[in-house]
C-alpha positions in Angstrom: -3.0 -5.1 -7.3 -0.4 -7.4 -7.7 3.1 -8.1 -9.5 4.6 -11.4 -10.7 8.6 -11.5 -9.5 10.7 -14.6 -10.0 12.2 -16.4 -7.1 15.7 -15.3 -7.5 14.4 -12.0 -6.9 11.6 -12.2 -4.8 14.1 -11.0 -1.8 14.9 -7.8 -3.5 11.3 -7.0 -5.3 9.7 -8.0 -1.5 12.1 -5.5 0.6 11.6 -2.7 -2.5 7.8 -3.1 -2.5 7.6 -2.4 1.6 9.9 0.5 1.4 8.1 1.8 -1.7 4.5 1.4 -0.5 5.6 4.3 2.5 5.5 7.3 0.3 2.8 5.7 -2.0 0.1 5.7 0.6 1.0 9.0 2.2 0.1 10.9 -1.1 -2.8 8.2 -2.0 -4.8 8.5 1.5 -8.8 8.4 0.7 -10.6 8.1 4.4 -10.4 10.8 6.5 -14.1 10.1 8.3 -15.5 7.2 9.6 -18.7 6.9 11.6 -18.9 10.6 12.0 -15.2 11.3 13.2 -12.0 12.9 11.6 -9.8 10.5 12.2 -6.4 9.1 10.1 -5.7 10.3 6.0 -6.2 6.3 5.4 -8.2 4.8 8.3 -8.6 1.8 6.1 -5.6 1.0 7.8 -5.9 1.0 11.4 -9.7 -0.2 10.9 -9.2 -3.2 9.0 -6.4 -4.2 11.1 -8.7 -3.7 14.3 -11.4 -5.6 12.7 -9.6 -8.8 12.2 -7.7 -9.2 14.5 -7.7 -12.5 16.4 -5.4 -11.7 19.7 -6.2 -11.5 22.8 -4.6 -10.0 25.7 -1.3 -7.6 25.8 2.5 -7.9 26.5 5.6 -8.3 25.0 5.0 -12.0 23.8 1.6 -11.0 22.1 1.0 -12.7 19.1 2.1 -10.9 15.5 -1.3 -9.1 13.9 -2.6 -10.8 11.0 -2.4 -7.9 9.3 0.9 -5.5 9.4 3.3 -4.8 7.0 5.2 -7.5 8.5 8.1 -8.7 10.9 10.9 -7.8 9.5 13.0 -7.6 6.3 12.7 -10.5 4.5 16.4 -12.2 4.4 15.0 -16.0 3.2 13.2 -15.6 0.1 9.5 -16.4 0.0 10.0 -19.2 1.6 10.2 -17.1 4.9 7.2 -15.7 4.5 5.2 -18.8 3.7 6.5 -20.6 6.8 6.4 -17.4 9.2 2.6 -17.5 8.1 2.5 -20.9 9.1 4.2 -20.3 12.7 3.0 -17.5 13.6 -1.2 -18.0 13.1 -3.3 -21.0 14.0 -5.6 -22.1 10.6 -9.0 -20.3 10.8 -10.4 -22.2 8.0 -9.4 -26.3 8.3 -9.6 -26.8 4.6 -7.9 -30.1 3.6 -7.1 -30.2 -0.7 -6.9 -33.5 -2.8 -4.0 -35.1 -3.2 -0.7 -33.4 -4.8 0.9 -34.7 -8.0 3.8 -36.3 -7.7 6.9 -34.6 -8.1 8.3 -35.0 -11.6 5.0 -36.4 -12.5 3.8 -36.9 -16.5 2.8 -33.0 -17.5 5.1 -31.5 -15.1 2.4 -30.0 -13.2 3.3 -27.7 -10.0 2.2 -28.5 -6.4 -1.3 -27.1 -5.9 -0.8 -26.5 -1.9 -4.5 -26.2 -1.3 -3.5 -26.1 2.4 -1.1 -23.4 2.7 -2.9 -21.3 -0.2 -6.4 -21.1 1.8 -4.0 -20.4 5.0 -2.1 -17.5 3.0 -6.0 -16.2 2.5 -6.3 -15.5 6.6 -3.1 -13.7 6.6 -3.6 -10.4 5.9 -0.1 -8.8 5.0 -0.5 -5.2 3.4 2.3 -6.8 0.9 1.1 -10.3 0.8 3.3 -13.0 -0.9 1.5 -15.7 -3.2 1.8 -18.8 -4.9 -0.1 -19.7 -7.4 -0.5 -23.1 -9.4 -1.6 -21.6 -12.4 0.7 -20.8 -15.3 2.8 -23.4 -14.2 3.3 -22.1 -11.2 4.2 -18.5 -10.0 4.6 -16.3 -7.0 3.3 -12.7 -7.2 3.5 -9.8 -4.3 -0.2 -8.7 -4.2 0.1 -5.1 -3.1 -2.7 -4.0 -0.7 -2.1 -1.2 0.8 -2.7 2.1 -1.5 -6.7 3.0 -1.6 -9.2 2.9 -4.8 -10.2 6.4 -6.6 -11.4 9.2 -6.0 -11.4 8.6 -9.5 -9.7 6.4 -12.2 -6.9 8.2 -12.9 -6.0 8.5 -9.6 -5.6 5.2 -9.0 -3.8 4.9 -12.1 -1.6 7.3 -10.8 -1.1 5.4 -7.5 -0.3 2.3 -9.0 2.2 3.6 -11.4 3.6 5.7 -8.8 4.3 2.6 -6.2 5.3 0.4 -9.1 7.8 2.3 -10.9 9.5 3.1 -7.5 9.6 -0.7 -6.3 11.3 -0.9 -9.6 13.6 1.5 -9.1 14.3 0.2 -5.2 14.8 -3.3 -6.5 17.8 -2.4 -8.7 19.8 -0.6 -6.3 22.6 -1.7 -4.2 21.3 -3.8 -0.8 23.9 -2.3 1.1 22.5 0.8 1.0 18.3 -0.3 1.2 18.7 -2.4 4.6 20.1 0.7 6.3 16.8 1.4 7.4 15.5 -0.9 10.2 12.2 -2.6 9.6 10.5 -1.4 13.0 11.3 2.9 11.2 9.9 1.2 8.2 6.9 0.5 10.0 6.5 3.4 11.9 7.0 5.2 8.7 4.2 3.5 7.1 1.4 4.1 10.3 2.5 8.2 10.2 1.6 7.6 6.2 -1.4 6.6 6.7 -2.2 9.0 9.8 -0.6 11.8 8.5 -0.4 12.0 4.9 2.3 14.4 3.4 3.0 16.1 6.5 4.3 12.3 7.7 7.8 12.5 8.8 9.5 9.6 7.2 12.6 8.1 8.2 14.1 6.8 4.5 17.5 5.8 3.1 19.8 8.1 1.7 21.1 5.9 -0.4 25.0 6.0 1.0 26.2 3.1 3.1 24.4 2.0 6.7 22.8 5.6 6.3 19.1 7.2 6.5 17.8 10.5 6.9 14.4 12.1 7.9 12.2 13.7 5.9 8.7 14.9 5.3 6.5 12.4 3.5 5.7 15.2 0.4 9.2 16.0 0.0 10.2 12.2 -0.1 7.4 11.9 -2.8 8.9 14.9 -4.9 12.2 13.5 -4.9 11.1 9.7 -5.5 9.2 10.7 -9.1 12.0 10.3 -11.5 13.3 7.2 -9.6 9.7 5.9 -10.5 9.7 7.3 -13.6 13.2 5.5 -14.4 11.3 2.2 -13.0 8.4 2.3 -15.4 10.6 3.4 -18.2 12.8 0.4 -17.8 9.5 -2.0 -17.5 8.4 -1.3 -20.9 5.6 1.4 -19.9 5.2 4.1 -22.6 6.9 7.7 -21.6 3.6 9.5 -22.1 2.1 7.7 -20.0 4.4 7.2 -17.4 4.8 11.0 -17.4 1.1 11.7 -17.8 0.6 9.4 -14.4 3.4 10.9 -12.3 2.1 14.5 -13.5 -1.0 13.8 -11.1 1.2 12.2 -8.4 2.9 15.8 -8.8 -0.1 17.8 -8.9 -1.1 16.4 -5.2 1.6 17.3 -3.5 1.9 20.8 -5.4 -1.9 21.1 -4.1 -1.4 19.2 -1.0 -4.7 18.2 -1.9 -5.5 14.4 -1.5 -8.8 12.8 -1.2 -8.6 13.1 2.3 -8.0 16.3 2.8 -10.3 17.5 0.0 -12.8 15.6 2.4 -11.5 17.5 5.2 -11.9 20.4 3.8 -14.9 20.3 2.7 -16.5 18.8 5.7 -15.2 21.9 7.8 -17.0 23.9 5.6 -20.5 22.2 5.7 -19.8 22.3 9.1 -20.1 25.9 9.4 -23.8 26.1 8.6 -24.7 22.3 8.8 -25.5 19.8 11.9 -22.6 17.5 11.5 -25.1 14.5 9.6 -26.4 16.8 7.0 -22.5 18.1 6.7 -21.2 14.6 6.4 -24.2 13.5 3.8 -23.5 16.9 1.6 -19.8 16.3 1.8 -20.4 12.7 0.2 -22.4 14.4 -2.8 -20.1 16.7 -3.6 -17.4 13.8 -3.7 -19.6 11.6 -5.8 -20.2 14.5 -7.6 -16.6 15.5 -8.2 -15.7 11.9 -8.9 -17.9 11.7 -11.5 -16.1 14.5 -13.8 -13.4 11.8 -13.6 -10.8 14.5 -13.4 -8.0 14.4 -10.2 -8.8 14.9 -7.2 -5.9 17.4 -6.8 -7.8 19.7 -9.4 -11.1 19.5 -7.6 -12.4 22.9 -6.3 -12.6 23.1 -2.3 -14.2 26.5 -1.6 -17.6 26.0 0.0 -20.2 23.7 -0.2 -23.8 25.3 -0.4 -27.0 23.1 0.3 -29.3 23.0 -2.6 
């Protein structure tokens, strides 16, 4: 998923996107289990992060992960970004592109940058920043971060919900956004994806140089009509920003995500079940579920009976 911003405003949409994402992915987590074990609400997080990464050893001048929601808050435009890729990774694919057109050349055409574009590809930021030739030229933030399903609407409902806030974020005052260090930004994002709704997340409270503490379903609650104010503004229809939001809603009134849905049902398979035939019945009744397209926070979760 991904968003074009201009470049006078890639600063602000950037640091809103980041902040926005934390709440997003605490009431979108989708992968409770992996290989058998119970482990974060999105374990796509931590295990794509484990599985490409390229450092070796330990310390305090380790190498920055290729994948992380980044370094710090962006203060130089995309430009930062771009060259902090550059820096901070060696190439893994030594791809050399044609030659560029010349600046102010006939047609006006944009600077391909073969070379940094297939470099941008190894860098795995959850909030990636892009350029793109096409169109005559663009940059977009490709947003990674937030799961797919369990159904449709759910991702819908993620999308909107992580959109219309970024929206929202981007408009207000910086004074009040960089409050919050990046390093509780980041922390807040890892708890998200560990914890879910019951996350504590540090967040800004939206008064000068100050932030407060609060419980990743709460923040959620009290971030749907700043979303709602953000798609509104962006042209989406009020229906359906409202119809989208409603399911956002319905989860944490539930507290029922798709991973603990899983959860839940797992435990109970588990109660008659080896833990193999619990984890393959679990999977149907997902599938199962997911088919009836309708949100996961309306799916039953009383127990799961073998046929």
């Amino acid at each position: 998923m991904g968003t074009a911003v201009g470049r006078e405003d890639f600063e602000e949409c950037d640091y809103a996107v980041q902040l926005a994402t934390i709440p997003a992915l605490a009431v979108s987590g989708n992968s409770p289990a992996f290989l058998g074990h119970r482990l974060w609400d999105e374990t796509r997080i931590a295990l794509f992060k484990q599985a490409v990464d390229d450092r070796e050893g330990c310390g305090p001048r380790r190498r920055t992960a290729r994948t992380a929601l980044g370094t710090g808050w962006l203060r130089g435009g995309a430009l930062e970004l771009f060259a902090g890729s550059v820096r901070l990774h060696q190439p893994l694919l030594p791809v050399h592109g044609g030659p560029e057109p010349p600046p102010g050349g006939s047609g006006g055409q944009p600077p391909r940058l073969d070379e940094l574009r297939v470099h941008q590809g190894t860098v795995w930021r959850w909030n990636r920043a892009i350029y793109d030739p096409s169109a005559g030229g663009h940059l977009r933030i490709e947003m990674r971060a937030l799961p797919s399903g369990p159904t449709v609407i759910d991702t819908l409902a993620n999308a909107a919900f992580l959109i219309g806030l970024s929206l929202w974020v981007a408009s207000q005052d910086p004074q009040w956004t960089y409050a919050l260090p990046f390093e509780r930004a980041d922390h807040g994002f890892h708890r998200a994806a560990q914890q879910g709704l019951a996350a504590q997340i540090s967040w800004p409270s939206w008064r000068r140089d100050q932030i407060r503490t609060i419980t990743a379903g709460r923040l959620v609650i009290e971030s749907l009509p700043a979303a709602r104010e953000g798609l509104l503004q962006a042209g989406v229809v009020t229906a359906e920003a409202d119809a989208l939001l409603a399911v956002i809603a319905g989860r944490v009134a539930s507290g029922q995500t798709g991973a603990t849905w899983q959860r839940a049902a797992l435990t109970a398979a588990k109660r008659h079940l080896d833990p193999d035939r619990a984890l393959s019945l679990m999977l149907d009744r997902y599938l199962a579920c997911a088919d009836t397209g309708r949100p996961v926070h309306t799916w039953p979760s009383g127990r799961i009976v073998e046929r």
